[in-house]
C-alpha positions as CSV (number, residue, x, y, z in Angstrom):
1,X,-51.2,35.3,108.4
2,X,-54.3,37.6,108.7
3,X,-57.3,36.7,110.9
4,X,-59.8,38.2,113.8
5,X,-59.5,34.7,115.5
6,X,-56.5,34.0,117.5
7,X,-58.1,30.1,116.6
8,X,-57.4,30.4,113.2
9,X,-54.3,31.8,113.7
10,X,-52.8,29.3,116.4
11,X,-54.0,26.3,114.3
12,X,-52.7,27.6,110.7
13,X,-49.3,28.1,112.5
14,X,-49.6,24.2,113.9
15,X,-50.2,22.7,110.6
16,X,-47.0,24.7,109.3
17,X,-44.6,24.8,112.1
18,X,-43.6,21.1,110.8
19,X,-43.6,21.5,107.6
20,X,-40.0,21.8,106.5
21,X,-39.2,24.8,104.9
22,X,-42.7,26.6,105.8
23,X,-42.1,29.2,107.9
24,X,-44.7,31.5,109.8
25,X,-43.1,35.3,109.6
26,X,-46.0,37.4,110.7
27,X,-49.7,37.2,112.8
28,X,-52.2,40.0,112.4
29,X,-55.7,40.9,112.0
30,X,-56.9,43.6,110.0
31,X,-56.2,44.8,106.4
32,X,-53.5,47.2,107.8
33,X,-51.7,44.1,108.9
34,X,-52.0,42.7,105.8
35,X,-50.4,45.8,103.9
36,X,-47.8,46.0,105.9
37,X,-46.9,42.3,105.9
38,X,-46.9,42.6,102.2
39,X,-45.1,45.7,102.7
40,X,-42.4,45.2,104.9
41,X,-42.1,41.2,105.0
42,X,-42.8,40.8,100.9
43,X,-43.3,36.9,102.1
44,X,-44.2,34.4,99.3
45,X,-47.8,33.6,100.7
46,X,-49.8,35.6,102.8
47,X,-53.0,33.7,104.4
48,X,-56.0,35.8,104.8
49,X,-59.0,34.1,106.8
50,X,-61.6,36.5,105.3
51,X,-64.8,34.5,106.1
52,X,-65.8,37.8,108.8
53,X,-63.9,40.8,107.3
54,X,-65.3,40.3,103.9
55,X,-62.3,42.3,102.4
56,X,-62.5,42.8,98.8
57,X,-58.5,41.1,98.6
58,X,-59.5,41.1,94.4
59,X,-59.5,44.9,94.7
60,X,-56.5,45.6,96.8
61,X,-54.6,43.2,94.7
62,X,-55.9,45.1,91.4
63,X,-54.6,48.2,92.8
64,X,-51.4,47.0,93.4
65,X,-51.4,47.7,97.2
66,X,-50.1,44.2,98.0
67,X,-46.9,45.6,96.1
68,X,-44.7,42.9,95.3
69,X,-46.5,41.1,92.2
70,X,-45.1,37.3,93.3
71,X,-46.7,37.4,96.6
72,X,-49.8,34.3,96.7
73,X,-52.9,35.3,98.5
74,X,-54.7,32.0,99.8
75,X,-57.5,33.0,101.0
76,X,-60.4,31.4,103.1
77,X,-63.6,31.8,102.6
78,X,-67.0,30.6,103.6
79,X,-67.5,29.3,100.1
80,X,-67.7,30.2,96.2
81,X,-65.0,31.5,94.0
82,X,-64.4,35.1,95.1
83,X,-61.4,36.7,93.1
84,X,-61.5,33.6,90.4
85,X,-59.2,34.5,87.3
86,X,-57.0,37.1,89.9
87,X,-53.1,35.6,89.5
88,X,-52.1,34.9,93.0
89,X,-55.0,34.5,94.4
90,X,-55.8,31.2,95.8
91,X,-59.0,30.1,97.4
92,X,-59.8,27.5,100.5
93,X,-63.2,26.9,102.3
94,X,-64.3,25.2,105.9
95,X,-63.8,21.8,103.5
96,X,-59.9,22.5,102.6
97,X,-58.1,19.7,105.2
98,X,-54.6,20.4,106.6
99,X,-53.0,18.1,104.0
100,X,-54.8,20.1,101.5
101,X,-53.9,23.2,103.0
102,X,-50.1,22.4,102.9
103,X,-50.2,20.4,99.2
104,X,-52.3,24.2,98.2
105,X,-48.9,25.9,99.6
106,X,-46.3,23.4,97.9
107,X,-47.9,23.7,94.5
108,X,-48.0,27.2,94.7
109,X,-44.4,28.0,95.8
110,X,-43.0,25.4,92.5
111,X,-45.2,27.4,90.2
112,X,-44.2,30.7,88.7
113,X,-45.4,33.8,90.2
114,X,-48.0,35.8,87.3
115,X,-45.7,37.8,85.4
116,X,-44.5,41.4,87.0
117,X,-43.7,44.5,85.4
118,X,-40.2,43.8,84.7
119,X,-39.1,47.5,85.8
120,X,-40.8,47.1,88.7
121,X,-39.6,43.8,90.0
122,X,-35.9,44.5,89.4
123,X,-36.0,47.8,90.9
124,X,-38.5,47.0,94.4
125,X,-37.7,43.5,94.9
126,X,-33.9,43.8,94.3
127,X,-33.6,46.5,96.9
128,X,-33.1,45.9,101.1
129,X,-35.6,47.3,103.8
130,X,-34.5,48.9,106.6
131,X,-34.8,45.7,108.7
132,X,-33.1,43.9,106.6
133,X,-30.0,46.6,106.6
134,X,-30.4,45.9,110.5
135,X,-30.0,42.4,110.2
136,X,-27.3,42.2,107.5
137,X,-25.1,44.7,109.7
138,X,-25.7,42.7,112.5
139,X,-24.4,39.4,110.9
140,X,-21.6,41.1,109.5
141,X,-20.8,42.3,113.3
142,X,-20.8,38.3,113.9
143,X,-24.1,37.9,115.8
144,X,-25.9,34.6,115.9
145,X,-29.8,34.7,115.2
146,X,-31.2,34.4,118.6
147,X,-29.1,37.7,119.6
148,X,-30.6,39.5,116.4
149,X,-34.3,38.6,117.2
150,X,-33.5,40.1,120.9
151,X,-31.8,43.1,120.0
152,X,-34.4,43.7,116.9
153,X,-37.7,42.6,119.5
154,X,-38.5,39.5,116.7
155,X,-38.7,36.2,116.8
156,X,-36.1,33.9,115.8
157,X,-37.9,32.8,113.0
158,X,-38.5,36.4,111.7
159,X,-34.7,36.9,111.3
160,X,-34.2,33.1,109.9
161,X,-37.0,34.4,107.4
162,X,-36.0,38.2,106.8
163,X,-32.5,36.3,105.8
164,X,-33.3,34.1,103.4
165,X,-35.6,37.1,101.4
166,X,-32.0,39.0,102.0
167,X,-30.5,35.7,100.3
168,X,-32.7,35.4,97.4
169,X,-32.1,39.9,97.0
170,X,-28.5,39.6,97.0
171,X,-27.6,36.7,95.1
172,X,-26.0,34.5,98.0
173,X,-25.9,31.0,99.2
174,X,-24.8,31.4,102.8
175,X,-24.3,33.3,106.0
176,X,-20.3,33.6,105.4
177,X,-21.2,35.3,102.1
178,X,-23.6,37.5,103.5
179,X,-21.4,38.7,106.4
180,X,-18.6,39.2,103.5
181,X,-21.0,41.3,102.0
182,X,-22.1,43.2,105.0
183,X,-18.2,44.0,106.1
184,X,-17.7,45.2,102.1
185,X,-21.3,47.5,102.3
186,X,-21.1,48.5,105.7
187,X,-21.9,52.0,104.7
188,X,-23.7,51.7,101.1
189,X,-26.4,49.0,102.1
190,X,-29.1,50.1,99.9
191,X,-32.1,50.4,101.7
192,X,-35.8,50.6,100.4
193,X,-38.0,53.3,102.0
């Protein structure tokens, strides 16, 4: 989530902290939060208050600086249809309710992403980052969560998070598979840098 107000920011992650399966990775403010979120975290949505900042999110996503094609951009606004006809890009206003807000979310994560460059998508999306090297070799050393989160400065819900992305990269259904893996790559985990 990307905001200037820490009221945005504390609300947004009350409406979804008790939505199962809705999970809030990452707070910012500022477009190099947001990069680096998309960068770094590659989460399926990334909420952008952009009511002060007035960032031109149909530009940057243009570019292709939000790199991974299937990330959703709902952004709020103080009104109109900024970025209308951009894939991925969602729109909310002062009017959008929390039930809205959440239903916006749902819809969005059973509908498929705009299509990717297929080169592109197999070869960024399939590969691990660094952090999540960290946290498969920790798993595979047998550590529960809560140590992870201490020993990588993160909260729990970062690792829960960061592990189901390494779930959906590698293929797996569960932790036991994924510490199989981590004990069989120790060495060769392929990291994306």
């Amino acid at each position: 989530m990307i905001s200037d107000s820490k009221l945005i920011l504390n609300g947004i992650r009350r409406i979804l902290e008790f939505e199962t399966g809705m999970i809030v990775v990452a707070e910012g403010a500022g477009l190099g939060d947001l990069k680096k979120f998309a960068r770094e975290m590659s989460p399926d949505f990334i909420f952008l208050d952009n009511r002060e900042s007035a960032y031109d999110i149909e530009k940057i996503m243009r570019a292709g600086e939000i790199k991974r094609p299937a990330i959703r951009v709902i952004q709020f606004t103080e009104g109109g249809t900024a970025g209308e006809g951009i894939p991925n890009l969602i729109n909310v206003n002062h009017e959008t309710t929390s039930t809205e807000l959440v239903a916006v979310i749902k819809r969005g994560a059973n509908e498929n992403p705009a299509p990717a460059d297929k080169k592109t998508d197999e070869t960024k999306s399939s590969k691990i980052t660094k952090t999540e090297s960290k946290i498969i070799k920790h798993i595979a050393a047998g550590e529960s969560n809560k140590d992870i989160a201490e020993l990588l400065s993160v909260s729990e819900k970062t690792v829960k998070a960061h592990i189901t992305n390494i779930f959906h990269k590698l293929h797996l259904q569960n932790r036991y598979q994924l510490m199989i893996y981590g004990k069989r790559k120790k060495k060769n985990i392929e990291v994306n840098l």
